[in-house]
Structures are given as C-alpha cells and as structure tokens.
LOVEX-665774 format. One record per residue: residue number from 1; chain; x, y, z of N, C-alpha, C in turn. Coordinates in steps of 0.001 Angstrom, whole numbers, plus 500000, padded with zeros to 6 digits. Each point is the difference from the previous one (the first is absolute). Layout:
(NUM, A, (X, Y, Z), (X, Y, Z), (X, Y, Z)) ...
This chain:
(1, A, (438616, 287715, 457034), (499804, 499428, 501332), (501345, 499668, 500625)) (2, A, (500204, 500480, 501116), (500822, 499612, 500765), (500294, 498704, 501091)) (3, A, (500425, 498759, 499555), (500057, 499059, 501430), (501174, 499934, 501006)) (4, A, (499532, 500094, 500752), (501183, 499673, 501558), (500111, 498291, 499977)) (5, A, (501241, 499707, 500111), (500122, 498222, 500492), (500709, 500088, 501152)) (6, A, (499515, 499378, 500793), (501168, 499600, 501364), (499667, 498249, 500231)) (7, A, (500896, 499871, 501372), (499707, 498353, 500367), (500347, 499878, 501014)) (8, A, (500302, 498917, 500992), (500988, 499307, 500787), (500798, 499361, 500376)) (9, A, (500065, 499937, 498049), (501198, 498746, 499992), (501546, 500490, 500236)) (10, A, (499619, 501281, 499461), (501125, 500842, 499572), (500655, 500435, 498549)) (11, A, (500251, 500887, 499781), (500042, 500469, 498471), (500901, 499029, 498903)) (12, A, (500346, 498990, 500522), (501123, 499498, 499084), (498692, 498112, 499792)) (13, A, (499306, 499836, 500565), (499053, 499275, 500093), (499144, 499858, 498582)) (14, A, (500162, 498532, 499319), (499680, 499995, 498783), (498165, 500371, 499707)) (15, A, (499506, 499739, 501370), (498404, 500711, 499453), (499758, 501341, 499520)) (16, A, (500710, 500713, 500819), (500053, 501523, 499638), (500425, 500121, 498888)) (17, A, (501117, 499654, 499111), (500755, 500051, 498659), (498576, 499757, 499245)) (18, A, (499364, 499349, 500305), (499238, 498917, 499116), (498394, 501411, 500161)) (19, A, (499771, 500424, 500906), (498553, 500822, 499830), (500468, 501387, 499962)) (20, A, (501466, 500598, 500143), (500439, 501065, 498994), (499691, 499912, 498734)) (21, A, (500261, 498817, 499617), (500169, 499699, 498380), (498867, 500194, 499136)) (22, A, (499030, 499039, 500859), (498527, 500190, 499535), (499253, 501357, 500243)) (23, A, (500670, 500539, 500522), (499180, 501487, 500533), (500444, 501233, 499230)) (24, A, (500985, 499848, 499700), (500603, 500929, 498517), (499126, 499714, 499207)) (25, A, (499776, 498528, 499639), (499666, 500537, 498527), (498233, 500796, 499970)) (26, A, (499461, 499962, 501239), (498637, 501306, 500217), (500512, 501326, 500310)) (27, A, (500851, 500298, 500897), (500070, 501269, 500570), (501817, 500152, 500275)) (28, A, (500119, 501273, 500793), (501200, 500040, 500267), (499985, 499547, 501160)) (29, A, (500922, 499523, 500253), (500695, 499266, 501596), (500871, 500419, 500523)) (30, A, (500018, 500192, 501212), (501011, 500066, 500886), (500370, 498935, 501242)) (31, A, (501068, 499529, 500409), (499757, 498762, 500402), (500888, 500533, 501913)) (32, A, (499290, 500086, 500705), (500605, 500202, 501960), (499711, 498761, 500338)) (33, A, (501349, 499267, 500491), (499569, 498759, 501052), (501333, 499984, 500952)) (34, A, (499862, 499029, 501173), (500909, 499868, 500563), (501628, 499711, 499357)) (35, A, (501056, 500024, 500768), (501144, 500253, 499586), (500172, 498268, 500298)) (36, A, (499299, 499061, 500576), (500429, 499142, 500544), (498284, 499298, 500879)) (37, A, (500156, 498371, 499932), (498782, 499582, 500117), (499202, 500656, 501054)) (38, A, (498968, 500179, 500231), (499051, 500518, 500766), (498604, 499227, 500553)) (39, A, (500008, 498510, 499464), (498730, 499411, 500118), (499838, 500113, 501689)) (40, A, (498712, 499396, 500080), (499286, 500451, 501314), (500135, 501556, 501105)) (41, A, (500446, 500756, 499271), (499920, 501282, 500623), (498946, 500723, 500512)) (42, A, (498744, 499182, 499121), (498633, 500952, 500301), (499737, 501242, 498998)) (43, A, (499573, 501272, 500841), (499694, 500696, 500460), (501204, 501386, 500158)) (44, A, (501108, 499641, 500597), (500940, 500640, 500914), (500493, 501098, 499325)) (45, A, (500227, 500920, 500498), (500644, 501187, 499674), (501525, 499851, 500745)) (46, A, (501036, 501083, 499320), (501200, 499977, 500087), (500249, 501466, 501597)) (47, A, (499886, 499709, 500884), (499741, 501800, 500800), (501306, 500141, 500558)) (48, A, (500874, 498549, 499917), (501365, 500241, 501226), (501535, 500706, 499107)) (49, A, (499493, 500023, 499081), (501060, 500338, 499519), (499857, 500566, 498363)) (50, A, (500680, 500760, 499343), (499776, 500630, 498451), (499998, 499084, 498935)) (51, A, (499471, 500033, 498931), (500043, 499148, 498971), (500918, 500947, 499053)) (52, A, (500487, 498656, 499613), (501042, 500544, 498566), (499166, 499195, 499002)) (53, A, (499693, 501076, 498720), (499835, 499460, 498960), (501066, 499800, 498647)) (54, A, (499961, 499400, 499422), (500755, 499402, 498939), (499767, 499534, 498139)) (55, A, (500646, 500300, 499056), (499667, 499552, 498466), (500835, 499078, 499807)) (56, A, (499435, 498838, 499858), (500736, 498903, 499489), (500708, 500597, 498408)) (57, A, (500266, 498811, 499695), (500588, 500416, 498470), (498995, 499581, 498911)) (58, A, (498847, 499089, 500723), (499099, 499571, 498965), (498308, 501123, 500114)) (59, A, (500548, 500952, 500912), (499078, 501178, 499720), (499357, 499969, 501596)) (60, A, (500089, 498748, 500668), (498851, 499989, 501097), (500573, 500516, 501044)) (61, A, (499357, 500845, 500816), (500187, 500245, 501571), (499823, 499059, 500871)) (62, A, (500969, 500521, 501019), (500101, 498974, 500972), (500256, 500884, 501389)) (63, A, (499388, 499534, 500880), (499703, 500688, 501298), (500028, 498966, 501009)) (64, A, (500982, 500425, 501317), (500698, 499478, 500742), (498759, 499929, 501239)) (65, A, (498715, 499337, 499705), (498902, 500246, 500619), (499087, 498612, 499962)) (66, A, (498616, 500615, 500673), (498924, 498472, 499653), (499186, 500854, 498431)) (67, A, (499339, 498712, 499967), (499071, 500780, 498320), (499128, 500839, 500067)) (68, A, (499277, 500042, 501570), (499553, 501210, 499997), (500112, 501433, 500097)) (69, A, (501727, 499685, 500532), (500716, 501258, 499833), (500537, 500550, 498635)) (70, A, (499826, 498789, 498759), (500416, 500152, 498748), (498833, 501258, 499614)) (71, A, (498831, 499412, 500082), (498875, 500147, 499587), (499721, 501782, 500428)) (72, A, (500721, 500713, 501390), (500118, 501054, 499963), (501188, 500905, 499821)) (73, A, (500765, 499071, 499019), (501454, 500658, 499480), (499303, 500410, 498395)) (74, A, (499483, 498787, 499748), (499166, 499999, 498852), (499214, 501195, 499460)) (75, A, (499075, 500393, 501046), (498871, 501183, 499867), (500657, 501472, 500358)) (76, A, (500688, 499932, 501203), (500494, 501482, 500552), (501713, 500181, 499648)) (77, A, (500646, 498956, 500027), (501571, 500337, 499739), (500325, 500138, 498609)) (78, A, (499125, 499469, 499178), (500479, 499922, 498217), (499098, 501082, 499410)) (79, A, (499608, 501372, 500297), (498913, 500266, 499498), (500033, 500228, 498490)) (80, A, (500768, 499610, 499115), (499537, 500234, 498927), (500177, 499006, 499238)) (81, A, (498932, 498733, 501210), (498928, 499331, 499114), (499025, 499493, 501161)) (82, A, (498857, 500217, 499549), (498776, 499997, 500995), (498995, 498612, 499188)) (83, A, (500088, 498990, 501090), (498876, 498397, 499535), (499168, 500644, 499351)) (84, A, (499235, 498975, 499515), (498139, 500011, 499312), (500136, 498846, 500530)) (85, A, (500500, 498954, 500446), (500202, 498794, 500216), (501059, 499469, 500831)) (86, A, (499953, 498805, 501191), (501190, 499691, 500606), (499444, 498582, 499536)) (87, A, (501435, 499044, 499394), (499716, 498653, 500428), (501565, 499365, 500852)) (88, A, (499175, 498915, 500716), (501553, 499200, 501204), (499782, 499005, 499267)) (89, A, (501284, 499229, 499746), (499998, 499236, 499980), (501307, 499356, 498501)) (90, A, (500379, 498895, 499336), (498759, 499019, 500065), (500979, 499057, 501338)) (91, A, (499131, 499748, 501014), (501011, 499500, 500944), (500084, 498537, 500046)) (92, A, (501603, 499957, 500286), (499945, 498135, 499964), (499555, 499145, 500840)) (93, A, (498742, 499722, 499936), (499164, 499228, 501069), (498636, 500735, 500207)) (94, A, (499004, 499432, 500323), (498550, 500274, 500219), (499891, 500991, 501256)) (95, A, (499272, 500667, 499627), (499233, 501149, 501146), (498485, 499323, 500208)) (96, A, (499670, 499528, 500684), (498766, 499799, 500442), (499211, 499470, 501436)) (97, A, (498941, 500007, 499801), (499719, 499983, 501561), (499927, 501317, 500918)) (98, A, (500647, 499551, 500997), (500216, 500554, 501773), (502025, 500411, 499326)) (99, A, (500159, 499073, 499106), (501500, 500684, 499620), (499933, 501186, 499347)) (100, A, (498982, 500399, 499449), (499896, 501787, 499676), (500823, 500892, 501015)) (101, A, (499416, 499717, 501325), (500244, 501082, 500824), (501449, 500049, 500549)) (102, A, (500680, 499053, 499774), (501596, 499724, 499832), (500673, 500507, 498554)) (103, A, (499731, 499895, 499216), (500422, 500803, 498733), (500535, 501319, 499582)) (104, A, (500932, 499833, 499807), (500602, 501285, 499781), (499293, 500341, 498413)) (105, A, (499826, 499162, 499173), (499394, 500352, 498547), (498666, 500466, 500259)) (106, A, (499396, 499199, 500573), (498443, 500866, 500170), (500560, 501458, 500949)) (107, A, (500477, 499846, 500873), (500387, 501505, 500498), (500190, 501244, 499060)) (108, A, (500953, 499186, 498917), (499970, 501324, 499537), (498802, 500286, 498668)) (109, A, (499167, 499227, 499734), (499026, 500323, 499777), (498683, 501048, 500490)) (110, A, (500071, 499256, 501489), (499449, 500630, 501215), (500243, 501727, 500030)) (111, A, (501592, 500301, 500397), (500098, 500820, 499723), (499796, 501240, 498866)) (112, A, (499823, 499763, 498921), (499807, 500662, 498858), (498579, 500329, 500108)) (113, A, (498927, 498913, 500221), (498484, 499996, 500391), (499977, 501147, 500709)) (114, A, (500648, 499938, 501118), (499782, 500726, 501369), (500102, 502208, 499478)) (115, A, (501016, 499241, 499236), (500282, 501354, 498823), (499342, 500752, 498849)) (116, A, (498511, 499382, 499965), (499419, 500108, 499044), (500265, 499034, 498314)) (117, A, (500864, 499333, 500343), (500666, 499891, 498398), (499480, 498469, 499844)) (118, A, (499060, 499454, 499272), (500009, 498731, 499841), (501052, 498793, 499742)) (119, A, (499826, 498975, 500476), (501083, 498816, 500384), (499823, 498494, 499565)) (120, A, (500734, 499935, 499957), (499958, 498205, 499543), (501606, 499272, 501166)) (121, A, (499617, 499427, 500269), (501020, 498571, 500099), (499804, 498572, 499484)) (122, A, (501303, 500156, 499184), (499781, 498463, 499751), (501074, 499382, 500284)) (123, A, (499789, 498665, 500331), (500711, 498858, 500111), (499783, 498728, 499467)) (124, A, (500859, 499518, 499543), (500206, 498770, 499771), (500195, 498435, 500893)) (125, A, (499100, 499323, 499761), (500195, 498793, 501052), (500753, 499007, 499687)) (126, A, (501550, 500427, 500468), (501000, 499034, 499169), (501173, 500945, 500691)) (127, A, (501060, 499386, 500600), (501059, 500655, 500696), (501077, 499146, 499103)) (128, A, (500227, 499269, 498712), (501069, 498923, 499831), (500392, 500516, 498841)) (129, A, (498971, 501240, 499454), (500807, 500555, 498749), (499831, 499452, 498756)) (130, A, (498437, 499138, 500256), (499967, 499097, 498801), (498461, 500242, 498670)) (131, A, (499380, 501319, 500691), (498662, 500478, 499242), (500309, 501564, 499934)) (132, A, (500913, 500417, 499983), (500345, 501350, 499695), (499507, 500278, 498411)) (133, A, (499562, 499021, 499006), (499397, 500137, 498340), (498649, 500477, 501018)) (134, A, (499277, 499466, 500412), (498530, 499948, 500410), (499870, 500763, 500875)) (135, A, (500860, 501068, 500532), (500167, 500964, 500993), (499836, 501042, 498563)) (136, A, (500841, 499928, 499539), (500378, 501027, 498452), (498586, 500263, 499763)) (137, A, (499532, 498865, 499102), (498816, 500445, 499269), (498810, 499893, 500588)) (138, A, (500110, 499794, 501557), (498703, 500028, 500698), (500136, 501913, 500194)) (139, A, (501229, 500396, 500661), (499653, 501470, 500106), (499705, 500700, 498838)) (140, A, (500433, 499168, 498834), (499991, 501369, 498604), (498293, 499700, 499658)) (141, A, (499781, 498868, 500050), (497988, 499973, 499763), (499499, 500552, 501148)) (142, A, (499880, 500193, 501306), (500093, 500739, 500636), (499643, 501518, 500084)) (143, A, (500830, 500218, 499717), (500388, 501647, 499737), (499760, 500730, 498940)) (144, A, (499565, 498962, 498716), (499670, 500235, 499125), (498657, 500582, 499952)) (145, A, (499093, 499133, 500718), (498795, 499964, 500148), (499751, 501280, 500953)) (146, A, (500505, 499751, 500738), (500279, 501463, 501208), (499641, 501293, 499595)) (147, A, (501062, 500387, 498615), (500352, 501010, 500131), (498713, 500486, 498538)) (148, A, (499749, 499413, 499129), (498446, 499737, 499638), (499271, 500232, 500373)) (149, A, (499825, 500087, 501172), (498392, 499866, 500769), (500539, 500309, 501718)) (150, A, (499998, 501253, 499818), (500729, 500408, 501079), (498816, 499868, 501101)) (151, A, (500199, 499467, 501232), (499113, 499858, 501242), (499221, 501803, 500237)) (152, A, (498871, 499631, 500159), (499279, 501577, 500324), (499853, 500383, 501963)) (153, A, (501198, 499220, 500350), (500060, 500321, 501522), (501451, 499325, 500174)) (154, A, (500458, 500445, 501379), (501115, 499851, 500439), (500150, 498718, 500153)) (155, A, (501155, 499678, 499292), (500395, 498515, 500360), (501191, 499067, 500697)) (156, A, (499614, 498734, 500857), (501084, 499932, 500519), (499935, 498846, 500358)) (157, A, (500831, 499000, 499051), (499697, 498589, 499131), (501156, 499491, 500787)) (158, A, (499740, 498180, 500203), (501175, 499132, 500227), (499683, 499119, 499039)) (159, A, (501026, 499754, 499411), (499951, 499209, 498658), (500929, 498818, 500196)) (160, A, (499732, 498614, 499856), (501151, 498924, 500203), (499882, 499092, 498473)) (161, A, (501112, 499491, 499981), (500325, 499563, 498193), (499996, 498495, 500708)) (162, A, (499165, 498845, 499290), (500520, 498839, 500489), (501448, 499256, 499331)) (163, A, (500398, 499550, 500710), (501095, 498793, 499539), (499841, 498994, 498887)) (164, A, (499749, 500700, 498864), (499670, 499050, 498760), (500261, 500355, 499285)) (165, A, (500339, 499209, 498512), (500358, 500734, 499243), (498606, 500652, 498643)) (166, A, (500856, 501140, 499138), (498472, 500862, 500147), (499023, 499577, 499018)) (167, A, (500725, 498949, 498947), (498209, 499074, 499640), (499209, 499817, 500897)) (168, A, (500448, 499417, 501464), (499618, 499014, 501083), (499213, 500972, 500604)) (169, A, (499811, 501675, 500079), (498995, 500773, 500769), (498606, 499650, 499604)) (170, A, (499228, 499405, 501434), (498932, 500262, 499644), (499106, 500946, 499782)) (171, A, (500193, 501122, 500341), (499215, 500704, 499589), (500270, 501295, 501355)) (172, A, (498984, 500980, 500205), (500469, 501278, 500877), (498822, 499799, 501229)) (173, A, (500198, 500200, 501107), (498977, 499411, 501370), (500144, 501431, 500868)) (174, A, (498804, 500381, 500149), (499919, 501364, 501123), (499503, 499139, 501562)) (175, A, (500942, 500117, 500617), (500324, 499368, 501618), (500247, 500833, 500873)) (176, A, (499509, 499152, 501509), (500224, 500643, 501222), (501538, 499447, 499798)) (177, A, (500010, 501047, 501485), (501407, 499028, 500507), (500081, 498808, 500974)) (178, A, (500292, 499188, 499945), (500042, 498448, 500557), (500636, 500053, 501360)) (179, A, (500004, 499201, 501032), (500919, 500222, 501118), (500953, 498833, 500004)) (180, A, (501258, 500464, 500706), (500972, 499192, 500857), (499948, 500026, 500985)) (181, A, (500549, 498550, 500308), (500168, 500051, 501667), (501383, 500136, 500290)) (182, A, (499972, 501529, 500526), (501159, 499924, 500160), (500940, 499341, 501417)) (183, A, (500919, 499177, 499669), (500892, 499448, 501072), (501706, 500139, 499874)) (184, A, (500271, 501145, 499582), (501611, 500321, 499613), (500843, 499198, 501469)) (185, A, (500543, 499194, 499820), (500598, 499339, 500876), (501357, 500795, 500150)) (186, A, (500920, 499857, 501271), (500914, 500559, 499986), (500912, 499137, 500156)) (187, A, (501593, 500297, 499177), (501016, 499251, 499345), (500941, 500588, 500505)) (188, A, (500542, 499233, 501602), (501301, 500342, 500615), (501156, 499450, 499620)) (189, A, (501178, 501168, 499993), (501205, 499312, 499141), (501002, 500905, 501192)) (190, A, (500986, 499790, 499318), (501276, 500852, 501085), (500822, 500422, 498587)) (191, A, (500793, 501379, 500150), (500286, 500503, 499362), (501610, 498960, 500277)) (192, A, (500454, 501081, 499073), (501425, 499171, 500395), (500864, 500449, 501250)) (193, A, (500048, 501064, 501074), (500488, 499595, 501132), (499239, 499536, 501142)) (194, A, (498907, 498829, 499497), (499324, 499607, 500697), (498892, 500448, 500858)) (195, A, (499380, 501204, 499184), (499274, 500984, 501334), (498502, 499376, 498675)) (196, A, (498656, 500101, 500652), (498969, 499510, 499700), (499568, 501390, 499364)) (197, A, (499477, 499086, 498546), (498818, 500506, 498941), (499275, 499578, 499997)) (198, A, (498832, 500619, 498969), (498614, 499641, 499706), (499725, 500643, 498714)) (199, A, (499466, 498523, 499153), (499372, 500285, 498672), (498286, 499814, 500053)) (200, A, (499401, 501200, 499357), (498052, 499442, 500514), (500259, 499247, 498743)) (201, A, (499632, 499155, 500115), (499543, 498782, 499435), (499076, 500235, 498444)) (202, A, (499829, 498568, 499264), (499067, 500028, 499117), (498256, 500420, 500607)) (203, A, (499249, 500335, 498827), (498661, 500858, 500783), (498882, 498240, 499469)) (204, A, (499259, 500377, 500934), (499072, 498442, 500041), (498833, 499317, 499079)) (205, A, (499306, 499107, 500155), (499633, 499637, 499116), (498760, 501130, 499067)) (206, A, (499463, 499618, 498930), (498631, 500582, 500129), (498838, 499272, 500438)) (207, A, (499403, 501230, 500671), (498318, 499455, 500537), (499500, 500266, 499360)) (208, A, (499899, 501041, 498900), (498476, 500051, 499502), (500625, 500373, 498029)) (209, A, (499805, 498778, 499513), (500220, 500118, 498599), (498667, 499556, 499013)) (210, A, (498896, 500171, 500730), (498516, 499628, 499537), (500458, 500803, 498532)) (211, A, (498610, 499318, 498757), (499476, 501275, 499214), (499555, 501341, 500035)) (212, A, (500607, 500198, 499530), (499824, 501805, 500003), (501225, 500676, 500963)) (213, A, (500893, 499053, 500226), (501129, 500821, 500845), (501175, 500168, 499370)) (214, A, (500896, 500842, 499971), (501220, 500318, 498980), (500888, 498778, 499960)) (215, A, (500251, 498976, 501360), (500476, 499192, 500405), (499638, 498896, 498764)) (216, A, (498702, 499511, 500284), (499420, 498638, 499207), (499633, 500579, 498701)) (217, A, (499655, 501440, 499765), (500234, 499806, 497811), (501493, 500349, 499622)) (218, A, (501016, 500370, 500713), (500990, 500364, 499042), (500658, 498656, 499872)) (219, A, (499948, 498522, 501283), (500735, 499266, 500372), (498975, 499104, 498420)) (220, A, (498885, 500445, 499753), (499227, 499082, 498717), (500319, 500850, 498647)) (221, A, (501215, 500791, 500351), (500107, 500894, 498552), (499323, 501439, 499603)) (222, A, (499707, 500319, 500644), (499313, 501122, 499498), (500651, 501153, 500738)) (223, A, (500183, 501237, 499375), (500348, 501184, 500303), (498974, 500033, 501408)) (224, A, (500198, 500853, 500600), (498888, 500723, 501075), (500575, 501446, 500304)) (225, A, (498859, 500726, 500148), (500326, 501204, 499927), (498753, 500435, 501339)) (226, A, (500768, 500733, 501129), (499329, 499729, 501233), (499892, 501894, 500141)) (227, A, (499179, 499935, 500076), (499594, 501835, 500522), (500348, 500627, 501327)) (228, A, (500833, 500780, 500285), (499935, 499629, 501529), (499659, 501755, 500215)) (229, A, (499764, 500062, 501752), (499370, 501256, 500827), (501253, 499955, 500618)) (230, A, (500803, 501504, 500301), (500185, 500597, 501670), (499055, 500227, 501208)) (231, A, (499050, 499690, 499884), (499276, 499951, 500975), (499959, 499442, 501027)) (232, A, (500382, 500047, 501161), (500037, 498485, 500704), (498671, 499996, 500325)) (233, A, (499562, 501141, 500650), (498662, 499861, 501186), (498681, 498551, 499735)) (234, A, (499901, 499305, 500552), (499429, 499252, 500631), (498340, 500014, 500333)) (235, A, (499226, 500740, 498840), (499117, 500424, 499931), (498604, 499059, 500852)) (236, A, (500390, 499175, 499856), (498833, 498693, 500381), (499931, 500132, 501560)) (237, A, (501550, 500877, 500557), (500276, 499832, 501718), (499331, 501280, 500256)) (238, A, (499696, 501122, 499434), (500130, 501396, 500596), (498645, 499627, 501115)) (239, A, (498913, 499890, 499820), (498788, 499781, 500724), (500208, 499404, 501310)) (240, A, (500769, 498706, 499849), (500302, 499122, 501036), (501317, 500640, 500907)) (241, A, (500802, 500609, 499526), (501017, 500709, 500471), (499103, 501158, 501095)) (242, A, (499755, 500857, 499308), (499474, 500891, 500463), (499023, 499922, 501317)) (243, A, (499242, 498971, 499877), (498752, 499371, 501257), (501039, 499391, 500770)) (244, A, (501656, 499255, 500045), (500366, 499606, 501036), (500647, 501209, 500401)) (245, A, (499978, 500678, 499967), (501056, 501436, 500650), (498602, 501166, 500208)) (246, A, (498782, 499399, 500222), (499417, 500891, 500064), (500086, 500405, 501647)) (247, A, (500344, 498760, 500777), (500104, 500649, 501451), (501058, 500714, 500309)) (248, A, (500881, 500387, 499414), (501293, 500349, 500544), (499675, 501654, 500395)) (249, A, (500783, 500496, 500997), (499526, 501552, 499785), (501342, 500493, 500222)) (250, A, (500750, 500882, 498766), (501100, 500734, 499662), (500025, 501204, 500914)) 
C-alpha cells in the first residue's frame, strides 16, 4: 500500500514528522506539503505562477504552493508512486466546525476525495506543542484499525485528537460538525514607514458545541471522527427554489 501525506503547516512542521512515522510502519509513504505555513488557504489552487518542487534531506517534498496543489504534485508530478490513501495532517490546532471550510488540511484531503483516492485529516486540538504523545498514538490506533478493515466505499474523514493526555481519552465519538460564529475582527497596525495594515483577527466564539458535535466531544476527550460530503447542493431548497423563479420568463 501506498500513502500520500501532505498538510498546511508546512513540511518541516512537527505533526507531519509524527504521521510519516506512523504511516511507514503500514505502507510506503511519501510525504508533499507546503514549503512554508499554509493554514487557512482552503481550497486554492496555485494558477499565477509555476510551482517548484523540492527533496528535503529528510526524504520529504516540498512545493512552493497551497496543499491542494501538493496533493496534485503528489498524484500527476511524482508518477512513480500512485496513493491507495491520502492523509493531512497531524495539524497543530483543531479543524472543526464552519473552520473546515478554511482549512488547508481538510483541503487537501478534499482534494484527494475529489480524486477518487480516499482521505483522512487529522488534527490535533492543541497549538502549544504539548499532546503531540496522544497525537502519536491516537493516529497509530487509528490507522491500525483502518487498514484492517478497510472501508467498502469511498472515504473522506475529519478526525480531531483531543488535548489530553492519552490515558485521559475517552473513548472515539462519530460527530457532526459544530458551528462558529464567526467574527474575525480586524487588527490595524502601520508598518514601519507609517503607511496602514491589517491583521484579520482571532476567529469567534463557538455557537454550537452541543452533544454529538466535534466541538463539545473532543473538548470532553474523545477522538471524533466527522464524515464529510463535497456536495454543497441544498437539497431541502430545490422545490422552494424552483416555485420562486417559476414566473420568470428567460
């Protein structure tokens, strides 16, 4: 078996070191991530300009791009090695919520999906560098189990590790995703010849950390592992959509 790793932290980023590691010892790995941090990228593709790719000295590529552009350096620029598997991650700090769709780690999950190739992102809810043990052996039980009992359909998982240490897991929770409200405030500064900047701000509180949301079981310990769709469409609207545009005449 072959796994792809990418992220957004960027290739020198101790999560990635850490779910290379664990991912050897199932399959072979190859590891594409940014050359340099990438969080909140999304989605985005690289179109304005060429990517250079790169071999570190510790084996990993590095691409002067977002992760979803890793993710097709990965499949079409390296061809001789083709996924069975992509995982992002392990990233420093939580993916969850309405913050999915800001994520460069779920992106490049996303992407691989979009590719046929099943996906995982995981993250860790902890940016201070202090549950990276419980990041370790949450992905290696994990993956263990995974690769055992391989899913009989396409998969395309968000996985978050709580902030504890890993006696302290309670246990594994299948969750929606929870919402934020988002209010990124904006943080005016002046550079140094006095001409005006702007930093977007920290992202806002949570609204919705009920049971059963990735938000309120990982924050009680428990892994959550959230299923997600490309789908956007809006299925519940099509009927009602459709009857208000029924007068219009094209």
């Amino acid at each position: 078996m072959n796994i792809l790793i990418s992220n957004d932290d960027g290739y020198l980023a101790p999560g990635i070191a850490i779910l290379a590691r664990v991912a050897a010892e199932f399959a072979n790995v190859r590891v594409v991530a940014p050359e340099r941090d990438r969080s909140g990228v999304s989605n985005s593709l690289t179109l304005d300009r060429p990517l250079q790719i790169k071999e570190a000295s510790n084996g990993f590529y590095y691409v002067s791009g977002t992760p979803t552009d890793c993710i097709h350096v990965g499949q079409h620029a390296l061809p001789d090695f083709k996924p069975d598997l992509v995982l992002s991650g392990i990233n420093n700090g939580a993916n969850m919520g309405d913050d999915t769709l800001y994520s460069g780690t779920v992106a490049a999950a996303t992407e691989a999906y979009l590719m046929g190739i099943p996906a995982i992102a995981f993250s860790l809810n902890d940016s201070r560098g202090r549950y990276w043990e419980t990041a370790e052996k949450s992905a290696w039980m994990l993956l263990e189990y995974l690769l055992k009992n391989p899913p009989k359909e396409p998969i395309l998982w968000n996985i978050n590790i709580p902030a504890v240490m890993p006696e302290d897991i309670q246990g594994i929770k299948i969750t929606r995703l929870g919402r934020r409200h988002h209010e990124q405030s904006i943080v005016p500064m002046h550079n140094p010849r006095g001409e005006p900047i702007y930093w977007i701000g920290p992202v806002g509180n949570i609204s919705d950390q009920e049971k059963g949301t990735d938000f309120g079981e990982c924050e009680a310990g428990f892994i959550t592992i959230t299923p997600l769709q490309i789908d956007l469409t809006a299925y519940n609207q099509l009927q009602n959509v459709s009857e208000f545009w029924q007068g219009i005449k094209a």
